[in-house]
C-alpha positions, 0 to 999 in steps of 0.5 A: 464450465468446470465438471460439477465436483469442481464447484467449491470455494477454492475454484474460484475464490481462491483460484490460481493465477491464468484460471480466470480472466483477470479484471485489468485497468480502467475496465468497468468493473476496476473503476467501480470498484475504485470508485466504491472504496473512494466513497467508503473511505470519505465517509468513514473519515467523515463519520470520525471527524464529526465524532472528534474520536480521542487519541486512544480510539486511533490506537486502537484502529491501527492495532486491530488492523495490524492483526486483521491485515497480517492475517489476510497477508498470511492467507494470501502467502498461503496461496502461493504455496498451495500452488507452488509459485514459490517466487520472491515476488508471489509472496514475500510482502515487501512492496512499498504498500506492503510496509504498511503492514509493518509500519502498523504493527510498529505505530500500534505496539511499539514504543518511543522511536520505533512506534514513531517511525511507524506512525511517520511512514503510515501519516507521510506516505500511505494515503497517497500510496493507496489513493495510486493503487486504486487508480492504477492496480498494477498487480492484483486486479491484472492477475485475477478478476475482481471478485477473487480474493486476491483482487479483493484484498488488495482493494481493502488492504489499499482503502485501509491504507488510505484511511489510516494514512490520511487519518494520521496525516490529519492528526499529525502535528510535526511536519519538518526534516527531524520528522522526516528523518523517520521516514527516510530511514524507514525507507531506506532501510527495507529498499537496500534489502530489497535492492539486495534481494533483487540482485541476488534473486532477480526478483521485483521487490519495492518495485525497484527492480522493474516497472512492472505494469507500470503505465508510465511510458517514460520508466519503461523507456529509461528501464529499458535503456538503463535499469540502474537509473529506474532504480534510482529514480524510483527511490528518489519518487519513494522518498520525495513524493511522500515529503512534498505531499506532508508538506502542502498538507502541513501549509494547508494546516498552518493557514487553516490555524490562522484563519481561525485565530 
C-alpha cells in the first residue's frame, strides 16, 4: 500500500508503466471488458439505424470525435513526458489505429479528395482494426491494468473506431478499385514514414517494424528469420484485409438490394 500522502489521482489513474500489474490477454477482466464495449457498439449502431439518422447527423459524429479523441490522444502524450519515456514508440500516434484520429479529422473538416481519403480509410478499415484490438490488446491492457487511463482509452478510442467505421461502411456506396485507390495511398503514405522512422530510430511504429505482442506464432517465426519479410508481409495484411473486408460487405449490399426489389 502507498504511504497515505501518496493517495491521489495520478497514483493510479495515471500511474506510470511497472507500478501496476497490468490486465493481459484473455484474462477475466479484458474479456469483460471486450465483451462490455461489443455490446455498447451494437447498440449504439442499432439505435442509429432504427433512427435512419440524415448524412448530416454522421458528420457531426465524425467532427466531435475528432476533437474528443485528439484530446484524449494529447493526455496520454503527456503521460510520457511527464514520466520521461521519450521513445517514438511511447507516444507519437502513428500505429495503424491511430490513423484514425487523422482520418477523422480529414473525413469531418476536409473537403473534396482529402475528406474522401479519410472517410475511405475510417469505412475500409477501422471496424475490423477495432474489432482486433478488443480481442487481442496487444499494448495498453499488457502494460497497465484495466481501469488505468491508458487501458481505459485504448477500449473507448478502438469501440469508437468500430462504430464509425462500421457505421461508414453501412452507409458507403462505392465499393470498387478507384475507391480503394484512396485507401491505399492513404496507407501507404504514413508506412513509408513510418518504415523510415523505424530505420533511423529503431522504433515499432505501424507495427511494422516488429510483431509486438503479437500472438501469431508464425510472425514471430519469419520476424526472427527475416524482419524484412515481417515487413512486408505486414504491409501487404494492412492493405489486403481491409479490401477483402469492403468487398464481402459491398456483395452482401448488392444482393440485399436485389432481394428487396
Amino acid at each position: 500500500m502507498p504511504p497515505a500522502n501518496e493517495y491521489y489521482f495520478g497514483y493510479y489513474f495515471y500511474a506510470p508503466q511497472g507500478r501496476f500489474e497490468p490486465c493481459g490477454m484473455f484474462t477475466i477482466e479484458h474479456i469483460v471488458t471486450a465483451i462490455f464495449c461489443l455490446l455498447a457498439v451494437m447498440f449504439a449502431l442499432v439505435f442509429l439505424n432504427k433512427k435512419k439518422v440524415a448524412e448530416t447527423v454522421n458528420i457531426k459524429i465524425v467532427r466531435f470525435f475528432a476533437v474528443f479523441l485528439t484530446i484524449l490522444e494529447v493526455i496520454k502524450i503527456t503521460h510520457s513526458f511527464i514520466y520521461g519515456d521519450l521513445h517514438l514508440d511511447a507516444w507519437f500516434p502513428l500505429s495503424y489505429c491511430g490513423l484514425f484520429i487523422y482520418a477523422l479529422w480529414m473525413a469531418g473538416y476536409g473537403k473534396g479528395k482529402i475528406k474522401r481519403c479519410g472517410a475511405v480509410f475510417i469505412s475500409y478499415g477501422c471496424a475490423f482494426a477495432g474489432l482486433m484490438f478488443l480481442i487481442f490488446p496487444t499494448t495498453s491492457l499488457m502494460l497497465f491494468p484495466i481501469w488505468h487511463y491508458f487501458s481505459i482509452y485504448s477500449l473507448l478510442f478502438h469501440s469508437v473506431m468500430m462504430f464509425i467505421g462500421t457505421r461508414l461502411l453501412i452507409t458507403e456506396r462505392k465499393f470498387n478499385w478507384a475507391t480503394y485507390f484512396y485507401y491505399f495511398i492513404y496507407v501507404l503514405f504514413f508506412a513509408i514514414i513510418s518504415i523510415t522512422m523505424n530505420y533511423i530510430n529503431g522504433c515499432n511504429l505501424m507495427n511494422l517494424r516488429e510483431p509486438y505482442n503479437i500472438p501469431i506464432q508464425l510472425l514471430q517465426d519469419i520476424y526472427n528469420t527475416f524482419s524484412p519479410a515481417y515487413t512486408i508481409i505486414g504491409l501487404i495484411i494492412y492493405m489486403l484485409v481491409p479490401l477483402l473486408i469492403a468487398w464481402i460487405f459491398g456483395k452482401f449490399k448488392e444482393k440485399k438490394k436485389e432481394k428487396s426489389k
